[in-house]
N, C-alpha and C positions, 0 to 999 in steps of 0.2 A: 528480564528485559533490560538492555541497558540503560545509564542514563540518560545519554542522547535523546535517544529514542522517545522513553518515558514523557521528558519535556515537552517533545513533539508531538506525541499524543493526546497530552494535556492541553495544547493550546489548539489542536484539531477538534477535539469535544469537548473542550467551553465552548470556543467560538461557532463550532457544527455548521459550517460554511466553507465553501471552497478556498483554499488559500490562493489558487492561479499560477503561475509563475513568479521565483523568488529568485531575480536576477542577481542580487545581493548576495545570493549564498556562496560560501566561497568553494564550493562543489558544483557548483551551478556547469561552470565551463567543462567539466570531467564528467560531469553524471548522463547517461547512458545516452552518451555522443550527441549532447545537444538536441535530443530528440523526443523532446517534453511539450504537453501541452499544461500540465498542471503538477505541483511542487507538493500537492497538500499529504500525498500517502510516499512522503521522503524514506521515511520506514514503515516497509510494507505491513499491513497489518496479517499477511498470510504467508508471512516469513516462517520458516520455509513450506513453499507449498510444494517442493518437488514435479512441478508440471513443466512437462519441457516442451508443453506449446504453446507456452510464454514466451519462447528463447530463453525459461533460465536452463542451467547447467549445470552439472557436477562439475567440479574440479580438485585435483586431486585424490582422484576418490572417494571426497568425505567431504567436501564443503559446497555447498549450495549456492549459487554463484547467480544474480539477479541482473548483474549488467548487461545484458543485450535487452532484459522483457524494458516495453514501452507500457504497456496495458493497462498497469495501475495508474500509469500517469495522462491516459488520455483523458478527457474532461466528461466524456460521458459516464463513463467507469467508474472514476473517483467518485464522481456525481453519488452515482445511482448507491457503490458501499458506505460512500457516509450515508445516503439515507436510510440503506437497511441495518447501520449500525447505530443509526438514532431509533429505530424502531424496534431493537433486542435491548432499549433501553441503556446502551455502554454510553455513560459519561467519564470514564476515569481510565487508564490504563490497563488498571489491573482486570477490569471486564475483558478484555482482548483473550488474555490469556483463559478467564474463567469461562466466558466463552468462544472456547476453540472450536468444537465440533460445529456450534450452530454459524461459527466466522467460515466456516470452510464450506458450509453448505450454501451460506450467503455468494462466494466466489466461485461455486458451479452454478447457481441461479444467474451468478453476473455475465456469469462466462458464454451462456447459453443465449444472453440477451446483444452481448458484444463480446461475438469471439476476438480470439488473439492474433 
């Protein structure tokens, strides 16, 4: 996970609250065309999830490409994955990764709840 990311995680599970929109950020104007309702999952936590009905996509053959999905950042969404990521117990980043299988099952249950 990189660092970026990492930090961001950190301050998403201390705080386990929505962060809303973060007009400050200096990605804000660029990130997937102004078309944000919530900031808090900047790095997806189901990176890469490979579903192209998010609108992410391949590109170039090989890289995983998130710029068109809105989904993570709608408010109900975010909502609803941090609460089923406070409730597999992830406080720390390194849970994300440890658990991956049960994060991906979390985002068919979301998916199911608010499609894309």
């Amino acid at each position: 996970m990189q660092s970026f990311a990492k930090r961001h995680f950190d301050k998403i599970l201390e705080k386990g609250e929505l962060l809303g929109i973060d007009k400050s950020c200096k990605y804000y104007s660029s990130c997937h065309h102004n078309n944000l309702e919530d900031c808090t999952f900047c790095y997806c936590p189901f990176y890469p999830c490979r579903d192209e009905s998010t609108r992410g996509k391949w590109i170039r053959g090989a890289i995983w490409s998130c710029e068109d999905c809105n989904w993570i950042h709608r408010t109900e969404v975010a909502s609803k994955v941090l609460e089923e990521m406070k409730n597999l117990g992830m406080n720390k980043p390194e849970d994300i990764e440890k658990e991956w299988v049960s994060l991906n099952k979390v985002r068919e249950r979301v998916k199911t709840l608010y499609p894309p």
